[in-house]
N, C-alpha and C positions, 0 to 999 in steps of 0.2 A: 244334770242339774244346771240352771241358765240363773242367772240374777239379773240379766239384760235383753232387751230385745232381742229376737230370734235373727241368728246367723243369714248374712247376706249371701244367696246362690251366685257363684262365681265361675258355674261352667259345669261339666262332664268328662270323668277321668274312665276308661273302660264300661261305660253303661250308668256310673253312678257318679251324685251329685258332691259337686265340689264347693266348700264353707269359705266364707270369709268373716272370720272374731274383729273384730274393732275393740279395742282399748286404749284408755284415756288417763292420761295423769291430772290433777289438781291443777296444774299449773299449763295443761293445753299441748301436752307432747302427747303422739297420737304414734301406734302401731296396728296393722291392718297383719293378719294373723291366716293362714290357709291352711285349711283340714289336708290338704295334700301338702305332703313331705316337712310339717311342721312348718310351712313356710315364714316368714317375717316378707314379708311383699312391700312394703312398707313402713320407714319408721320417721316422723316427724318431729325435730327439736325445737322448738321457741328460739331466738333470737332477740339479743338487747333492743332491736325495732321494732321488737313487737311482730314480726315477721315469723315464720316455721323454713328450715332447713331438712329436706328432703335429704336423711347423711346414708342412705342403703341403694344398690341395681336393683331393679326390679321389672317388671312389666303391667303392662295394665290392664292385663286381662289373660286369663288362665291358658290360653293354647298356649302359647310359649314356652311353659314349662316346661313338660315332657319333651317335647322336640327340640327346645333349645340354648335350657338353660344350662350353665355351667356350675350347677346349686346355687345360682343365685337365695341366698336367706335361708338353704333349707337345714334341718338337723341332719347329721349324715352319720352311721355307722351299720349293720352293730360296732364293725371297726371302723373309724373314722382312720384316714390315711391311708398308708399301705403296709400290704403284707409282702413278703418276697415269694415268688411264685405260686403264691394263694394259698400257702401250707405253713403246718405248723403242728411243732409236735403237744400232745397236752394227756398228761397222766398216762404214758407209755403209747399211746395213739396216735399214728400220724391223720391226723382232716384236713383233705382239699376242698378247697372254695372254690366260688364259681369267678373267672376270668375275668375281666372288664376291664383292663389297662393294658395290651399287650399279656404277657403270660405274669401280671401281677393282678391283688384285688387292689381296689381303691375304694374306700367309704363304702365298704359291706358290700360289694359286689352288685349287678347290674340293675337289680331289684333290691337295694340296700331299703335303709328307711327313708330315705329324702324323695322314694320311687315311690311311695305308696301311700296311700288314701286312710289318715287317721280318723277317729272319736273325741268331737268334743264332750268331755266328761264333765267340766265343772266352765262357765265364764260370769265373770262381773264387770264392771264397769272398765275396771284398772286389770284385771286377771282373767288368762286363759289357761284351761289343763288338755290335755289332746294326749288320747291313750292309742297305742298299738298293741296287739297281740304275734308274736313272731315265733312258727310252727319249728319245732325243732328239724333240725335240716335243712330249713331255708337259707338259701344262700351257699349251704352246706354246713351251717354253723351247728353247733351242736346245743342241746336242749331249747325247750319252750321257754321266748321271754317272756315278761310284761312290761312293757315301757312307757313313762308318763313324762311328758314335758310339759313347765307349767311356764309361759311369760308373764311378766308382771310389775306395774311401774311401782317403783319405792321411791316413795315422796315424789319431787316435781322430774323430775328428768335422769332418773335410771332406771334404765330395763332387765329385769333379774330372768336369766335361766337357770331350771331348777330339771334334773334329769333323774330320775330315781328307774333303776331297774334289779329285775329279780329273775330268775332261772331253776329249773328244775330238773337239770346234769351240769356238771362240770363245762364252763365254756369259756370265752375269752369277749372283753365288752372293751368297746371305744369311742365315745360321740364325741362331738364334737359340733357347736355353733357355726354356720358356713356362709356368714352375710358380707358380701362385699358391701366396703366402707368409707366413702367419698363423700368431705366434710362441708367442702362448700360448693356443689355441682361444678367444680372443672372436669375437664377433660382428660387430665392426668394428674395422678396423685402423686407424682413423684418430687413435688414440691412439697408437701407434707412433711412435717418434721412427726419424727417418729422415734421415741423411746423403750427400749426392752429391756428390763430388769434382770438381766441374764450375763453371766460370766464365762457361758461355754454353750456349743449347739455343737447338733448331732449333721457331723458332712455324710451326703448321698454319693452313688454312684449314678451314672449313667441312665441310671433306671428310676433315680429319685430314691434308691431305696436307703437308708443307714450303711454308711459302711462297719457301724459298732466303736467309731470310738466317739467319745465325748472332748473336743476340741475348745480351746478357750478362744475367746472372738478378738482380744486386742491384738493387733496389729493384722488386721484383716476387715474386710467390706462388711463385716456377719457384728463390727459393735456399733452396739445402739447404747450404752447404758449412758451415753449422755445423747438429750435430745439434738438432731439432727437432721437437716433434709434428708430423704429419702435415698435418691442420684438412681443409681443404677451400680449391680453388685459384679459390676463385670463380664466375665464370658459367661454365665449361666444364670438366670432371672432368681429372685428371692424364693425360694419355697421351701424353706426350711425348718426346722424342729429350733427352740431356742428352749435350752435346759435354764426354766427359772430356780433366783437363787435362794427365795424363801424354801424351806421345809413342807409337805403336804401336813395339811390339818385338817380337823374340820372346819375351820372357819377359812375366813378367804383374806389373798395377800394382794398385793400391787404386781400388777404383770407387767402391764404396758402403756402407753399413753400417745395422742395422737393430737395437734394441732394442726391445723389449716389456713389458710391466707384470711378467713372472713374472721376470725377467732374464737370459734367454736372450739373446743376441747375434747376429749372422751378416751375415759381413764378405764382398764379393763382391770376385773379384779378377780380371781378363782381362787378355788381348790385345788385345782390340776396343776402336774410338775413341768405339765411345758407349755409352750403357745408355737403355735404353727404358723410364719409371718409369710403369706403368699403375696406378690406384688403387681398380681392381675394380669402378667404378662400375657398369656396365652387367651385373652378374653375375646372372640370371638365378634366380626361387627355386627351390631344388633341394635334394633330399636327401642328402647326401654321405658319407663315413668315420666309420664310427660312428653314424648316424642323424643327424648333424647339418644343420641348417636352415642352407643359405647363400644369401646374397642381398647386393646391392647392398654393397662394400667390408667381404667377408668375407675378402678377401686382397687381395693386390698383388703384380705382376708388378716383377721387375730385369731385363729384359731386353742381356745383352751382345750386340754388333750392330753392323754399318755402321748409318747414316742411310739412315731408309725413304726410297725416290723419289732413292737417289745415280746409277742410270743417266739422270736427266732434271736433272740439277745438276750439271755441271761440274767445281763447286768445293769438295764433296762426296767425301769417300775414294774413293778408285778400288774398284770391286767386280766387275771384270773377270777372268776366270779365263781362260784359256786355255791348248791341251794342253802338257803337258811340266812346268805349273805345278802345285804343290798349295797348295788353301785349308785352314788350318790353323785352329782356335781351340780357344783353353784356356779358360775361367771357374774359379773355385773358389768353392764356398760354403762359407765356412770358420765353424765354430758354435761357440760359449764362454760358460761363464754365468758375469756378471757379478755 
C-alpha cells in the first residue's frame, strides 16, 4: 500500500532491486529510508537559518553497503549486540548461531536483518512500514518471524521507530536502531556533550561480551547523567550497555540526549531497558554523504535495546518471545535547536 509516489531505485542487492522511501515532516525534516537492511541513509534536521543539518553516516549510493558499511542506519538483530559464543540455552535446548565476530554473534549473525532486502508494505508522505519474513533457522535462530519496522516523523522534527515482531516456536528477539549520529558535520563527535539517564551499565570483557554484573557509573568514565563532553573513556573506546533508570513500560521514557557545537539537540526516548552508547571508534576511512571523509569517532551510535548476551544472564531482562506474544519497541529521536 503506497500513499506517495513510487519508491526511488537505488541499486541491486543479489539480482534484486533496491527502494529508496523518502519522507517528510511539516516543518521540512526529511529521511531518505532503504528497502535494504531498514536502512535510514539519510536524515535531515531544519536549523534556526532556515538551513537542513545532515545529523546521520551514510553514503550516497547503495554499493557501499554491503561491502562497506559498519550498519551504518541499518536495523540490526534478530539479536542486536552480542551473544557469547553464539549460544544459548532456551527451554532446556542448547542453539548455536552462526559466527560473525570471532567465535561470538553480533546483531543476528552474518546474514542478520541489517543484511537483507526488505518489503515496503505500507508508505505516505511522513511514514514508512518495511516487512521481513525470517525462516526458522536462519541464522540458526529458532522459529518463523514476522518483523515490521515502521519510520515515522511525529510533528516537525522527531523520527519514531516502531518494531513489532511475532514467532511461531519459542525464540529469543533483540533490535536495535544502528544510525551513527553527528550533530553538526565535524569530524569528530567527541566534543559533543552527551547525557545518559542511567545509574549503572553492564562492564565487558575482552571480547565485548557482559561480564553479568551490573556496576553503577559514578566515579568512573561510564557517568553521563550530567551532560558532558564526550573526551575519551580511557584504555577501551565506549561501547557499552548503559542500564536505564526509568522502569520498562509501555509507553516511553527519557534515555539520553545529545548537543553539538552548531546547537542542535536530539533527545532519545524508548521502551527498552537499556541504550548501547558506541563512540565510533573503530569506524573505518570511508567516503560518505556529500564526499565527506569519515573515520574513527565521526559519529556515535544510541542504541535502544535489551542487554547484549541477556539469553546467558539470568538476571538480565527476559528477551524471550514466544507464539501468541508480540515484541514491541518504540524509540523516538526527538531534535530542537537550542
Amino acid at each position: 500500500m503506497r500513499e506517495a509516489a513510487d519508491p526511488d531505485d537505488f541499486g541491486t542487492f543479489e539480482g534484486e532491486p533496491v527502494f529508496q522511501a523518502t519522507i517528510r515532516s511539516p516543518a521540512g525534516a526529511i529521511a531518505n529510508v532503504l528497502s535494504w537492511g531498514a536502512v535510514i541513509r539519510d536524515l535531515q534536521i531544519p536549523l534556526k537559518d532556515g538551513g537542513r543539518q545532515s545529523v546521520v553516516l551514510g553514503f550516497d549510493t547503495f554499493d557501499p553497503y554491503p561491502a562497506l558499511s559498519p550498519f551504518f542506519g541499518a536495523l540490526v538483530g534478530r539479536y542486536a549486540n552480542r551473544i557469547a559464543n553464539g549460544r544459548f540455552m532456551l527451554d532446556g535446548k542448547i542453539t548455536q548461531l552462526d559466527l560473525n565476530e570471532g567465535g561470538q554473534t553480533l546483531h543476528g549473525g552474518s546474514r542478520g536483518v541489517s543484511q537483507r532486502l526488505w518489503t515496503i508494505a505500507k508508505w505516505t508522505q511522513s511514514q514508512v512500514t518495511l516487512a521481513l519474513h525470517l525462516a526458522d533457522g536462519d541464522q540458526g535462530f529458532p522459529g518463523n518471524m514476522n518483523v515490521r519496522c515502521t519510520y515515522g516523523f511525529v510533528g516537525d522534527t522527531t523520527l519514531g521507530v516502531e518494531i513489532h515482531a511475532v514467532t511461531d516456536a519459542a525464540t529469543i528477539v533483540n533490535f536495535a536502531q544502528h544510525s551513527y549520529f553527528n550533530l553538526d558535520g565535524s569530524s569528530d563527535i567527541r566534543d559533543h556533550r552527551l547525557r545518559i539517564l542511567a545509574d549503572a551499565y553492564t562492564p565487558v570483557d575482552d571480547n565485548l561480551i557482559p561480564t553479568g554484573e551490573i556496576t553503577p557509573v559514578g566515579a568512573t568514565p561510564y557517568d553521563f547523567r550530567l551532560p558532558r563532553r564526550i573526551g575519551t573513556s580511557g584504555s577501551m573506546p565506549y561501547d557499552h550497555n548503559f542500564v536505564l533508570n526509568e522502569p520498562i513500560s509501555d509507553g516511553i521514557h527519557f534515555a539520553a540526549s545529545l548537543v553539538a557545537s552548531n546547537g542542535l539537540a536530539m533527545h532519545v526516548h524508548t521502551n527498552e531497558p537499556g541504550l548501547q552508547f558506541y563512540d565510533g571508534a573503530m569506524i573505518p576511512s570511508l567516503v560518505g554523504l556529500g564526499g565527506r571523509r569519515y573515520g574513527p569517532h565521526s559519529g556515535l551510535c544510541l542504541e535502544a535495546q535489551h542487554f547484549p548476551d541477556s539469553p546467558n544472564q539470568p538476571h538480565f531482562p527476559n528477551t524471550v518471545l514466544r507464539p501468541g506474544e508480540i515484541y514491541r519497541q518504540r524509540t523516538e529521536f526527538r531534535f530542537h535547536n537550542v
